[in-house]
Residue, then its C-alpha position, 0 to 999 in steps of 0.5 A: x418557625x420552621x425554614x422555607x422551603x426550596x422551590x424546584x428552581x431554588x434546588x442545584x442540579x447535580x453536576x454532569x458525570x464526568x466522560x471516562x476512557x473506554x469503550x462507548x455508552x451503550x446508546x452511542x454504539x450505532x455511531x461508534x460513539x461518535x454519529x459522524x464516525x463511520x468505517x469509511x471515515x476511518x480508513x480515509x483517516x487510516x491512509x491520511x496518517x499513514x501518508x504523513x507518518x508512515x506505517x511503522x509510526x501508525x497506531x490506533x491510538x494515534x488515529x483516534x486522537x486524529x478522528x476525535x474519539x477513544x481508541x474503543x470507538x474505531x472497535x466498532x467499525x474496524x476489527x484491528x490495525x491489521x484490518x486497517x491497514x488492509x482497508x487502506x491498501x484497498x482505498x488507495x488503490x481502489x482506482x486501478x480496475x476502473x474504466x481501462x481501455x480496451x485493446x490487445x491484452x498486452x495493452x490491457x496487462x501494461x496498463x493495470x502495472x502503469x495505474x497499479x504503480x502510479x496509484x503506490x507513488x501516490x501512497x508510498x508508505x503502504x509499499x513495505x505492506x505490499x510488498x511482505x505483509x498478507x495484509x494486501x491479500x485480504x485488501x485483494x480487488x475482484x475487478x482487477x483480478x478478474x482483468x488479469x485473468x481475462x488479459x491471460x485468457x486472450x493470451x491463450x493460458x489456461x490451466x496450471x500455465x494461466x495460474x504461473x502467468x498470474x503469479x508473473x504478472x502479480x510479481x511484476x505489479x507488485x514487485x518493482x514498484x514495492x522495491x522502487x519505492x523502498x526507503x531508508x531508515x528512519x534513525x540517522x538516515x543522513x548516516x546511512x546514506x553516507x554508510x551505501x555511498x562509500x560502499x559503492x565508491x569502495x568497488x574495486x574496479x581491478x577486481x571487479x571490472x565489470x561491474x566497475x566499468x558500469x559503476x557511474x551509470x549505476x550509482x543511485x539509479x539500479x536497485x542495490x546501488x542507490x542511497x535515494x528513494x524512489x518516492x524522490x528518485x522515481x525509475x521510470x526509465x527501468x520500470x518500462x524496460x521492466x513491463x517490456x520484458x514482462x510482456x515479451x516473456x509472457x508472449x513467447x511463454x504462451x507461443x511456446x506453451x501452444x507449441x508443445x500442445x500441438x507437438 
């Protein structure tokens, strides 16, 4: 007498493919694999982990372990860490250009280096990008430009001296902020720290008076003398002097530029 016969319900399913490594299934590319995932998703991610590791500790790997997909995932959206990076320089700082105040285009200059500085101490592991990486280029904001441009115009540059006064007010934006906020390193920072102390306590005031002479007021307050960051040890005091000088300077450069013109 021949078996029954298994009834379709009797017969066991095949068990489910195992997921592999790699790049997303076809039918998921849309969503990066993932229909949550998305580039803004990804460079809020980006910031948040390089917020809390800093950039030499930030990879996509790790990001994707952050965001719940494979490294392949993020591919979709975003071209490379550099592009990353880019795009989280331009989200912490997206805020700058939005609503400033009208006023004098010395106002209008101060406030873009106060909101530029302000924005950076709110991420300051982005500084070492800012300040020596191309990467902020490509994360360049138009708006803000644009601002700057039009504050020089009303300070009467134009031509090749509005491409210098640019170039000033860039390097001032950048500039303090990026070296304020600079840090030690990450191996045996307590051992560095320890290593600028006794540099400085090493000065020899005979052989250097000047510089002796100042040395207290200096110490662990001026760039150069200091072991403490300015994530923790801010230099507010220097960075008004600083947006002073730079204004003033481009005051006088610009009467003594229409000066020369009408000579």
């Amino acid at each position: 007498m021949p078996p029954p016969r298994k009834t379709a319900a009797s017969r066991k399913a095949p068990p489910p493919a195992k997921a592999r490594p790699g790049r997303p299934r076809k039918q998921d590319t849309a969503g990066g694999g993932n229909p949550a995932l998305g580039r803004d998703r990804i460079l809020q991610a980006a910031l948040a982990l390089i917020d809390r590791k800093g950039l030499q500790a930030f990879s996509i790997r790790e990001l994707a372990a952050d965001l719940g997909v494979f490294p392949a995932a993020i591919y979709w959206h975003v071209p490379s860490r550099d592009a990353l990076v880019s795009g989280a320089i331009a989200l912490a700082l997206a805020d700058v250009a939005a609503d400033l105040s009208d006023g004098t285009w010395q106002a209008r200059l101060r406030a873009v280096l106060l909101r530029f500085r302000g924005a950076l101490r709110q991420h300051p592991n982005l500084a070492p990008a800012v300040a020596s990486e191309l990467a902020f280029n490509a994360a360049f904001d138009a708006p803000l430009l644009q601002h700057v441009v039009e504050a020089l115009e009303d300070a009467r540059f134009e031509g090749d001296s509005l491409v210098d006064a640019f170039n000033v007010v860039i390097a001032a934006m950048c500039g303090f902020a990026t070296l304020e906020l600079s840090s030690a390193p990450m191996d045996d920072t307590a051992h560095w720290e320890a290593a600028c102390r006794a540099q400085i306590d090493a000065v020899d005031p005979a052989r250097h008076p000047h510089l002796g002479r100042n040395l207290d007021a200096l110490r662990n307050r001026a760039f150069l003398l200091r072991w403490s960051s300015g994530k923790t040890r801010p230099l507010d005091s220097g960075f008004e002097a600083w947006v002073d000088v730079v204004l003033r300077g481009l005051e006088s450069r610009s009467r003594a530029l229409r000066a020369a013109r009408r000579a």
